[in-house]
TORKE-36318 format. One line per 3 residues: number of its first residue (from 1); for each residue x, y, z of N, C-alpha, C. Coordinates in steps of 0.001 Angstrom, whole numbers, plus 500000, padded with zeros to 6 digits. Atoms other than C-alpha are relative to their C-alpha. Example, Ala and Ser with C-alpha at 12.3 -4.5 7.8 and 13.67 -1.06 7.14 Angstrom:
REM TORKE-36318
1 = 500890:498810:500000:512300:495500:507800:500900:501200:500000  499180:498810:499940:513670:498940:507140:499230:501090:500730;
REM end
This chain:
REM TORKE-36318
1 = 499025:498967:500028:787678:053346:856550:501282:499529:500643  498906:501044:499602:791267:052592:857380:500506:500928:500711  499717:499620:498070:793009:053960:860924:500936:500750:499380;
4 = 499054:498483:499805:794692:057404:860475:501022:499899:501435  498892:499321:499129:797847:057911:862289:499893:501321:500244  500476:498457:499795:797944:060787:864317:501754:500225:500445;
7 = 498838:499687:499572:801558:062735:864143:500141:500387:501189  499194:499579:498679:803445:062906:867316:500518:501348:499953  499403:498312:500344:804441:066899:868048:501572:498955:500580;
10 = 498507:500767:499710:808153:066622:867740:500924:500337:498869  499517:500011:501866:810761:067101:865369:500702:498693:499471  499732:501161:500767:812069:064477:863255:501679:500176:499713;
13 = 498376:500174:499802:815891:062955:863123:500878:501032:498576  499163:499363:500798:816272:065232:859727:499891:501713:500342  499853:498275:499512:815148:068776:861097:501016:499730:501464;
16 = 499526:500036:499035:817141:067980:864119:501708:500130:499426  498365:499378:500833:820698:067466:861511:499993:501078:499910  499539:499126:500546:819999:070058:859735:499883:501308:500683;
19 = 499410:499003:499324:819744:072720:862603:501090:499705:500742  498942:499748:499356:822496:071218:864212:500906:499824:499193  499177:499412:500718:824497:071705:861218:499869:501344:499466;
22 = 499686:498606:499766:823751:075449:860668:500511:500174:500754  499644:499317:498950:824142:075745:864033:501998:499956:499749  498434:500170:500075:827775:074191:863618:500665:501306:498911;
25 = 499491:498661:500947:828381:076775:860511:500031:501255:500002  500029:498678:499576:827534:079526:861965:500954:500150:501339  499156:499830:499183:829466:078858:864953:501820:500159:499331;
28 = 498668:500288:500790:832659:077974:862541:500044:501567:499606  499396:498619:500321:832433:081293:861164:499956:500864:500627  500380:498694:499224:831460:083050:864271:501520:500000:500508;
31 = 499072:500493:499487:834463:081667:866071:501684:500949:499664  499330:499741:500963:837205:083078:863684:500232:501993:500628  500503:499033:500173:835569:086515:863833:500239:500619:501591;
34 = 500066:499973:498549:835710:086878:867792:501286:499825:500140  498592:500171:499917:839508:085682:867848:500457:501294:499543  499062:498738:500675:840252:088595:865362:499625:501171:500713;
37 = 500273:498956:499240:838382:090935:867484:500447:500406:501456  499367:499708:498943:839627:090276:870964:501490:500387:499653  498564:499974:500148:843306:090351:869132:499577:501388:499807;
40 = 500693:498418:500411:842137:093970:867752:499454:501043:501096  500161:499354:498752:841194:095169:871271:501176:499935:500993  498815:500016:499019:844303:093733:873060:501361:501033:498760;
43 = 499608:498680:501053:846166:096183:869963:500116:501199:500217  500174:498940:499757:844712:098798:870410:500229:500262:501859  499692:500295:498684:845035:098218:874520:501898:500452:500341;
46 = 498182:499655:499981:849079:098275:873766:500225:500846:499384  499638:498655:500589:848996:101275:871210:499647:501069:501411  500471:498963:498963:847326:103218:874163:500997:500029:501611;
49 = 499325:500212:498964:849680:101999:876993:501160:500357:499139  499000:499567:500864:852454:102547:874378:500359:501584:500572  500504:498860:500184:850927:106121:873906:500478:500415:501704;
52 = 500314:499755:498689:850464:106629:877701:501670:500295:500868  498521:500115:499500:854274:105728:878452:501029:501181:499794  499149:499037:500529:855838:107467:875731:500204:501420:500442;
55 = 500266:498219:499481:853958:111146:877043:500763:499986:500801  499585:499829:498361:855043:110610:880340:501175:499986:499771  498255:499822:500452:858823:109975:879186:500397:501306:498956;
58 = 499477:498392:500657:858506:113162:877023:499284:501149:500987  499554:498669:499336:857120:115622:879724:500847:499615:500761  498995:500400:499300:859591:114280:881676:501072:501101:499413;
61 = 498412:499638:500569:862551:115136:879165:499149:501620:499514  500756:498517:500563:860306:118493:878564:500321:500699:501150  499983:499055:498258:860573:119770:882446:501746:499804:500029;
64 = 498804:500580:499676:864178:118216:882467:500780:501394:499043  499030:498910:500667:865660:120385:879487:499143:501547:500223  499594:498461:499244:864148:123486:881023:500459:500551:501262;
67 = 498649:499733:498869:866374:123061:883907:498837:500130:501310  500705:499964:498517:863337:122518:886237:499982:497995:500732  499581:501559:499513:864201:118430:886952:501324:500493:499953;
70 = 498197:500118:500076:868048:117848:888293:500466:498803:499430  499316:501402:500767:869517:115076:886049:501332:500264:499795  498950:500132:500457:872247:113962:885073:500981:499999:498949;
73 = 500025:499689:501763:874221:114922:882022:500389:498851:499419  500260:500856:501299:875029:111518:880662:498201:498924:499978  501754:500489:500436:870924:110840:881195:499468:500730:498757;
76 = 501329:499269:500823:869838:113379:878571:499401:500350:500089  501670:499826:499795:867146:114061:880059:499174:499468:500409  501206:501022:500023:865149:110944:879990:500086:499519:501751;
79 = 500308:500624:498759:864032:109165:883536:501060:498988:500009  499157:501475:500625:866255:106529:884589:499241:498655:500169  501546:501220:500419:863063:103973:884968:498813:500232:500151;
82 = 500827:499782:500561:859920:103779:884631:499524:500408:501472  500336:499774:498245:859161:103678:888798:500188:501908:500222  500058:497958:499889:860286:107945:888575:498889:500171:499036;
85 = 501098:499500:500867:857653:108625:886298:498513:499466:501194  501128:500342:498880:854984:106889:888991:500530:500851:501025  499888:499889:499300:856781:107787:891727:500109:502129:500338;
88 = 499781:498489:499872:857505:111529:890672:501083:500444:500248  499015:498986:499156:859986:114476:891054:499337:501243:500636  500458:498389:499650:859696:117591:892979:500976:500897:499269;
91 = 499583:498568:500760:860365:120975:891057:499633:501006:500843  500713:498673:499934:860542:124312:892068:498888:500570:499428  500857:498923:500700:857435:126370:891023:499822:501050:500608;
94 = 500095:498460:499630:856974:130143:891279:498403:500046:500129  501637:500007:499595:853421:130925:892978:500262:501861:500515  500131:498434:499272:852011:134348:893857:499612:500087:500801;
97 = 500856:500104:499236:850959:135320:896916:498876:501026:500569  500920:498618:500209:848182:137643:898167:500454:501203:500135  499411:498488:499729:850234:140213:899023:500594:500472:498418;
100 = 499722:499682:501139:851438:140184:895334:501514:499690:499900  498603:500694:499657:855044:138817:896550:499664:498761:499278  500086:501064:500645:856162:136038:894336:501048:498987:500899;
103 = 499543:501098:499541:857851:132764:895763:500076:498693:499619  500052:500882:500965:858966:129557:894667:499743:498733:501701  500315:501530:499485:857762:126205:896301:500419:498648:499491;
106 = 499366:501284:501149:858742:122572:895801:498452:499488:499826  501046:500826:500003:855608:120171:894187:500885:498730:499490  499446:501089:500696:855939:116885:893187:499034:499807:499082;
109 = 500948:500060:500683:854688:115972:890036:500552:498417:499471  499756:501504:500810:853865:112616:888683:499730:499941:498514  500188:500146:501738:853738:111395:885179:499252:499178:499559;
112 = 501071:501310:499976:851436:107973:885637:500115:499917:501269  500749:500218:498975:849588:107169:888225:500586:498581:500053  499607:500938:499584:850370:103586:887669:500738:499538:498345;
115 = 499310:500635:501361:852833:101649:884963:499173:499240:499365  501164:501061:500769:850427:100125:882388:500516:498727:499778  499747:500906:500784:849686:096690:881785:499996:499617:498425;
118 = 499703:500097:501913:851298:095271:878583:498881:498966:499822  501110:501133:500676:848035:093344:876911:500639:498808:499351  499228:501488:501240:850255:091068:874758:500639:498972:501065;
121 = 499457:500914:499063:852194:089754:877689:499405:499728:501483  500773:499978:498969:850034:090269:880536:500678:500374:501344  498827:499693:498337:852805:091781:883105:500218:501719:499865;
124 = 499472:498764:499959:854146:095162:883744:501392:500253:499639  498868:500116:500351:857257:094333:882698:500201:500172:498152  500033:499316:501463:857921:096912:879613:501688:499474:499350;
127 = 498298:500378:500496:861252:096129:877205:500335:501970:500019  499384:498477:499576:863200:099627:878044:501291:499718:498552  498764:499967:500749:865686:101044:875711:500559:501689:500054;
130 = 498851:498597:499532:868607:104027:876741:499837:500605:498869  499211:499811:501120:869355:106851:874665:501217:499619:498906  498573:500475:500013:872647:105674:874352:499809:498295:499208;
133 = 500477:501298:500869:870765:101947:872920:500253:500169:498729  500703:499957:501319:870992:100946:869212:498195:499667:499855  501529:499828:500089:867340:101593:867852:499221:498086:499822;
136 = 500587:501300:499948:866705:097738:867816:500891:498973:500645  499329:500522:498942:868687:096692:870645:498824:499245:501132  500716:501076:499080:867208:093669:873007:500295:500338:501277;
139 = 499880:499477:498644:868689:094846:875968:500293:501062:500328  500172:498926:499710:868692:097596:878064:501474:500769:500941  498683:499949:499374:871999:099351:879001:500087:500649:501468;
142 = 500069:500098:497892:870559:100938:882310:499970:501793:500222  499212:498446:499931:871638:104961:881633:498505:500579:500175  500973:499398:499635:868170:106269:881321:498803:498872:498861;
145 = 501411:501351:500597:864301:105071:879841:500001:501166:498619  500810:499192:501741:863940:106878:875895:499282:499466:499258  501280:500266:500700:861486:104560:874848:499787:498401:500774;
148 = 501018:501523:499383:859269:101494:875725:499775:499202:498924  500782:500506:501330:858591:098791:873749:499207:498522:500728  500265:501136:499709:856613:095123:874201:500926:498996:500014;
151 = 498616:501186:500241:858598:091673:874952:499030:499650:499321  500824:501227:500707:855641:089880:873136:500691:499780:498244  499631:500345:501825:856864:088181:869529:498737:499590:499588;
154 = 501621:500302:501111:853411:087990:868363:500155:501008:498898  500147:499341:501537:852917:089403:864833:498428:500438:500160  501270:499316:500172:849797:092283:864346:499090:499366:499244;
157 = 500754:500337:500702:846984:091750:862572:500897:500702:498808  499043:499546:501324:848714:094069:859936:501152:499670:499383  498457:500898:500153:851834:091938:859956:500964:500841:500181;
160 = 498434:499016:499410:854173:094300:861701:500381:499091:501727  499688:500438:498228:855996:092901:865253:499766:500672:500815  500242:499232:498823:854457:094151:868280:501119:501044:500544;
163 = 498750:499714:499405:857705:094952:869514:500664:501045:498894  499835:498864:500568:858319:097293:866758:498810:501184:500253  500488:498746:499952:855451:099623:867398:500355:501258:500622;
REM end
């Protein structure tokens, strides 16, 4: 009878390619997929800090034109940075008291707790633009805050400029 080899446990130099070429193909397309998703979370991260800004600069100009903030008339209305909206104004408010006598008090009210970070650029440092700005003006003339936008020049997934949203 002639001498049987006995296989070694083990795998062999071609099952060893060919999982470490799936492995490579599946990583290639995982890779891709994960880029577009963290970009798609830092997005939505700046629509919501966007969002978050904008409110706060409209109750602002909401308390302002019913004559309960003191501004200034060439402000409009709007804050003149973003630090009054954290930092707050005080307003009169009318309170009742138990006796059924009404009275006005000062509060302070804030508008954010804290200035959001911008996701695209990673700072707190928002691009500001005045009423008094053209609507796609780079710099900021200083009079008051009527809108926020990003410095980042990255392009969306949807192909619009950050900096326009």
């Amino acid at each position: 009878m002639g001498i049987r080899q006995r296989r070694q446990p083990g795998f062999t130099l071609l099952e060893m390619v060919v999982t470490l070429s799936i492995l490579a193909l599946l990583t290639a397309v995982a890779i891709p997929v994960i880029e577009t998703s963290v970009k798609r979370e830092k997005e939505i991260q700046l629509q919501q800090s966007l969002r978050q800004i904008r409110e706060a600069i409209d109750q602002y100009k909401k308390l302002a034109d019913e004559k309960k903030i003191k501004v200034e008339s060439d402000s409009y209305g709007y804050p003149p940075d973003l630090e009054t909206l954290v930092n707050g104004v005080e307003i009169e408010q009318e309170v009742q008291e138990e006796s059924g006598r009404k009275s006005t008090r000062k509060v302070l009210v804030r508008f954010l707790r804290k200035i959001p970070l911008d996701p695209m650029t990673n700072s707190y440092d928002w691009g500001l633009r005045s009423y008094q700005d053209k609507p796609d003006s780079d710099s900021w003339g200083g009079e008051n805050v009527y809108d926020v936008y990003t410095r980042s020049q990255g392009t969306a997934l949807d192909g619009t400029k950050y900096r326009d949203w």
